[in-house]
KOLGU-890792 format. One record per atom (N, C-alpha, C): x, y, z; residue in one letter. Coordinates in steps of 0.001 Angstrom, whole numbers, padded with zeros to 6 digits, always signed. Layout:
XYZa;...
# end
This chain:
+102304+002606+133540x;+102139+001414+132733x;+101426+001775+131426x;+102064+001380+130106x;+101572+001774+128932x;+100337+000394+129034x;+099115+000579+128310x;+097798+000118+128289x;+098101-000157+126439x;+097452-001326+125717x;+097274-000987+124137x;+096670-000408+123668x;+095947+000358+124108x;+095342+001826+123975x;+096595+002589+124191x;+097217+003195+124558x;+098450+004107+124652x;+099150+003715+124015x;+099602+002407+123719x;+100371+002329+122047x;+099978+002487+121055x;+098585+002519+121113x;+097920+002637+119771x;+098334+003848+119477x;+097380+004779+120416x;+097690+006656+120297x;+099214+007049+120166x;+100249+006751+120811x;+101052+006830+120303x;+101900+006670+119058x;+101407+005305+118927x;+101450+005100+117492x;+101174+005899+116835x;+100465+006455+116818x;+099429+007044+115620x;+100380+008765+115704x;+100486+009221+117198x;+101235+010312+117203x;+102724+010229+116685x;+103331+008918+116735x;+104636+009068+116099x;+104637+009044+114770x;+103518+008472+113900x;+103202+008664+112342x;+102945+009907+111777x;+101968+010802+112716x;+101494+012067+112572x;+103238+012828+112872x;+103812+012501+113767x;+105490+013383+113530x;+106182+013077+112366x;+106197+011894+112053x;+106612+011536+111043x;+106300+012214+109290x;+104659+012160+109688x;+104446+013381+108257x;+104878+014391+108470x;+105112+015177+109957x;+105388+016596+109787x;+106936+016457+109067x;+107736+015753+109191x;+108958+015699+109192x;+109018+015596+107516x;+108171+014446+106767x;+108244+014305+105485x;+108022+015654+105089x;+106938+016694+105756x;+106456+017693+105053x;+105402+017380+104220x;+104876+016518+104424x;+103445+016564+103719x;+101991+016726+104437x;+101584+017771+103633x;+100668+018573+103815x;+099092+017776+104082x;+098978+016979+103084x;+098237+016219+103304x;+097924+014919+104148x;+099009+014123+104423x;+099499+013328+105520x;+099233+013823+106590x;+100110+015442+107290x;+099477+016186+108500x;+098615+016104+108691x;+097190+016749+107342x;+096039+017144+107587x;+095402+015560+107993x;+095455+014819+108046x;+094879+012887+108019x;+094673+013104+109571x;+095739+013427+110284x;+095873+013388+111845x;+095429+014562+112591x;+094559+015442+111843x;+093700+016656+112337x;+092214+016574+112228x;+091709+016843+113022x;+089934+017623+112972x;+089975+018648+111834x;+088960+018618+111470x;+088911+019804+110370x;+089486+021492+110768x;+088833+021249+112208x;+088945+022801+113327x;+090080+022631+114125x;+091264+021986+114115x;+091979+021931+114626x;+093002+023292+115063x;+093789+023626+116087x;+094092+024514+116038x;+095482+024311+116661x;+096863+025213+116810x;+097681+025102+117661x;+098050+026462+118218x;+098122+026272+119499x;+098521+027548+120339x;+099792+027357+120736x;+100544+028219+120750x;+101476+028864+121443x;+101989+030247+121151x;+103179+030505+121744x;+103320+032126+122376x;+103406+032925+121152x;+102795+032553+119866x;+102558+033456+118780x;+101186+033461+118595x;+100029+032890+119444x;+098874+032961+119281x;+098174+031612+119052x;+097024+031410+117852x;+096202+030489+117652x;+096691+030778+116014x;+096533+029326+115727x;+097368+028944+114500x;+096362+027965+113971x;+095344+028061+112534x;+094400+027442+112073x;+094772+026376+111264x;+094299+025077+111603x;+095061+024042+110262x;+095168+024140+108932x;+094245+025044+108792x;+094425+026039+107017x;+095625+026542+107006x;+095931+027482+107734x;+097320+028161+107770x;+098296+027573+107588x;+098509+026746+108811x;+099853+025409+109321x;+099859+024659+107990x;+098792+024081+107547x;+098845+022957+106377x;+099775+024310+105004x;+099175+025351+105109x;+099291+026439+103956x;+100658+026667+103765x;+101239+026725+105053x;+102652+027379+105336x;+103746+025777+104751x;+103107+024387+104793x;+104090+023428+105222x;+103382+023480+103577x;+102497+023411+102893x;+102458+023314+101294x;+103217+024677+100794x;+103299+025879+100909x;+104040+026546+100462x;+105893+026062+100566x;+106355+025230+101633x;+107666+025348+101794x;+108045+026260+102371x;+107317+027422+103168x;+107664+028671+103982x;+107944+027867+105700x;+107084+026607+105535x;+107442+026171+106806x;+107927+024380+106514x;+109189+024138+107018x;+109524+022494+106949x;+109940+022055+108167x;+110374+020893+108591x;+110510+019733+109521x;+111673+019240+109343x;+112502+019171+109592x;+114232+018054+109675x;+114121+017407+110536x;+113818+017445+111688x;+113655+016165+113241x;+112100+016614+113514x;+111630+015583+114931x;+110695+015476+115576x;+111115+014333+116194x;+110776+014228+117733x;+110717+013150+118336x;+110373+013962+119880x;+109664+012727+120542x;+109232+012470+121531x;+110307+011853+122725x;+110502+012502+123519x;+111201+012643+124630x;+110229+012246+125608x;+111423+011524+126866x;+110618+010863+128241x;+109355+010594+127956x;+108759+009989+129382x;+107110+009589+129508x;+106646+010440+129364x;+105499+009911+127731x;+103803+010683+127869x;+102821+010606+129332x;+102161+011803+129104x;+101307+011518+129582x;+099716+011332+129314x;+098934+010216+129354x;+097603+009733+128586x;+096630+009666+129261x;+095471+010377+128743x;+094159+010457+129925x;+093399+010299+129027x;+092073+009291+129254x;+091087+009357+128365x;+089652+009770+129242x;+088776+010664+128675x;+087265+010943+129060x;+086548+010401+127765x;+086123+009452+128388x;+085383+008567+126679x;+085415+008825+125517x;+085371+009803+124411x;+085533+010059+122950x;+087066+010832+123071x;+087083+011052+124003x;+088852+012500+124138x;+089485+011592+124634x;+090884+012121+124599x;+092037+011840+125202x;+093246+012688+125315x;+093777+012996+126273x;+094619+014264+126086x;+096114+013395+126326x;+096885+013844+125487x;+098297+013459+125287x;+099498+014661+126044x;+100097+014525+126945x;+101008+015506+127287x;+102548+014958+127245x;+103130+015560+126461x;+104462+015124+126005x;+105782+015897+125807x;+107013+015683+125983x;+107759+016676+125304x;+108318+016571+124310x;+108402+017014+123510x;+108981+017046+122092x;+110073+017870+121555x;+111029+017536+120833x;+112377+018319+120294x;+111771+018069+119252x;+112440+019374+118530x;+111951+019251+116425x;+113030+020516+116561x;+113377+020230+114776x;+114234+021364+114476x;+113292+021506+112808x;+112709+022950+112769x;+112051+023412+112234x;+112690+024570+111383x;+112199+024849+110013x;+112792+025982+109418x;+111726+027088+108985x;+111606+028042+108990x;+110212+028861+108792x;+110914+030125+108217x;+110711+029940+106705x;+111119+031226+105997x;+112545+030451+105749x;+113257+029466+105565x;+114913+029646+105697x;+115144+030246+106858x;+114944+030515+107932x;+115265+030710+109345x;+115278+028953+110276x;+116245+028785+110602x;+116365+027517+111314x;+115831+027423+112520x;+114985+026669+113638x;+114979+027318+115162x;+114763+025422+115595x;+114963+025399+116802x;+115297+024248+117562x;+114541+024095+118864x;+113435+023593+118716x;+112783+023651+120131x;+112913+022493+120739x;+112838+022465+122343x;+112587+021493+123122x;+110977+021988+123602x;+110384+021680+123694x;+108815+022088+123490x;+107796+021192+125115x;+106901+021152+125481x;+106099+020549+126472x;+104763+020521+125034x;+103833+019640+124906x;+103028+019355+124330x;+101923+018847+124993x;+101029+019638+124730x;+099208+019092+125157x;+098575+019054+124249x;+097896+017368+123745x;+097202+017389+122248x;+095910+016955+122886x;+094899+017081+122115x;+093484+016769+122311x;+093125+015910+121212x;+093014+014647+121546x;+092353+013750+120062x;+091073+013516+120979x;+090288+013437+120045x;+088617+012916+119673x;+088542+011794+118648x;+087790+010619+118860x;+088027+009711+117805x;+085922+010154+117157x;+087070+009966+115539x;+085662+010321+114829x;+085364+009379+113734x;+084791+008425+113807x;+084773+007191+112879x;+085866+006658+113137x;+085601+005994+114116x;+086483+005250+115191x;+087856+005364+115202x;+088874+006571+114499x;+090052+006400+114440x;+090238+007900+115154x;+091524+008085+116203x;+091554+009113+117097x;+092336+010171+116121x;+091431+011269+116138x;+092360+012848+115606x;+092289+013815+116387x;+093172+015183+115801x;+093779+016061+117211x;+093153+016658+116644x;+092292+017644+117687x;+091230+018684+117452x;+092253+019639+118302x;+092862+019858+118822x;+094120+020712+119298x;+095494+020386+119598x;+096440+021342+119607x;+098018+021341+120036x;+098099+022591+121087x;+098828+022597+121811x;+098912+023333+122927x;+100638+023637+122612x;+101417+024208+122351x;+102980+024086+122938x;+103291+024978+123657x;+104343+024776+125110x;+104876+025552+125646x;+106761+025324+125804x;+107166+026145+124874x;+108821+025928+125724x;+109356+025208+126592x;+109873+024486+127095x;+111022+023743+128168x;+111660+024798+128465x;+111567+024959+129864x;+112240+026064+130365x;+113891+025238+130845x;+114844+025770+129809x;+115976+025364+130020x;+116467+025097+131636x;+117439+023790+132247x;+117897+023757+133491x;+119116+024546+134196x;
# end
């Protein structure tokens, strides 16, 4: 059962896809912690970087969307979001197409919730 708290956060996560998709750099950065970070199987990825790569144009967005039920847990200031996500991404003029599993960490900091992490792991094809 979605709660209006879980539409809210969602909300807010489908706006935050939505900038990635516009490609703006600054929009992204709105929906991050300053220390934000994203992991996956290329390592730890600093929001300096990520923001650096999507203001250079070395990295852009054509889709994003959220597939099947989230999943939403809150421990009073946190909340962890687990989701799957498709995006078709270009990095360098190289095209790539993920179906992705997503674990985000928002913290609300002056009362509006931001992601102090991204987690992605692959969808292991059926």
């Amino acid at each position: 059962m979605t709660t209006t708290s879980d539409s809210a956060l969602l909300d807010l996560y489908d706006e935050w896809q939505a900038a990635i998709v516009a490609n703006d750099a600054d929009a992204i950065g709105s929906f991050m912690t300053e220390d934000w970070i994203i992991v996956s199987e290329s390592g730890v990825t600093t929001a300096d970087r990520f923001l650096g790569l999507v203001r250079s144009g070395a990295l852009t967005h054509s889709a994003m969307r959220r597939v099947g039920e989230p999943r939403l847990r809150y421990h009073g200031e946190v909340a962890l979001l687990t989701t799957r996500v498709t995006n078709t991404a270009h990095y360098r003029s190289v095209r790539f197409d993920a179906d992705e599993w997503t674990s985000d960490v928002f913290v609300r900091v002056d009362g509006r919730w931001r992601c102090a992490l991204t987690h992605i792991t692959a969808r292991k094809p059926d």
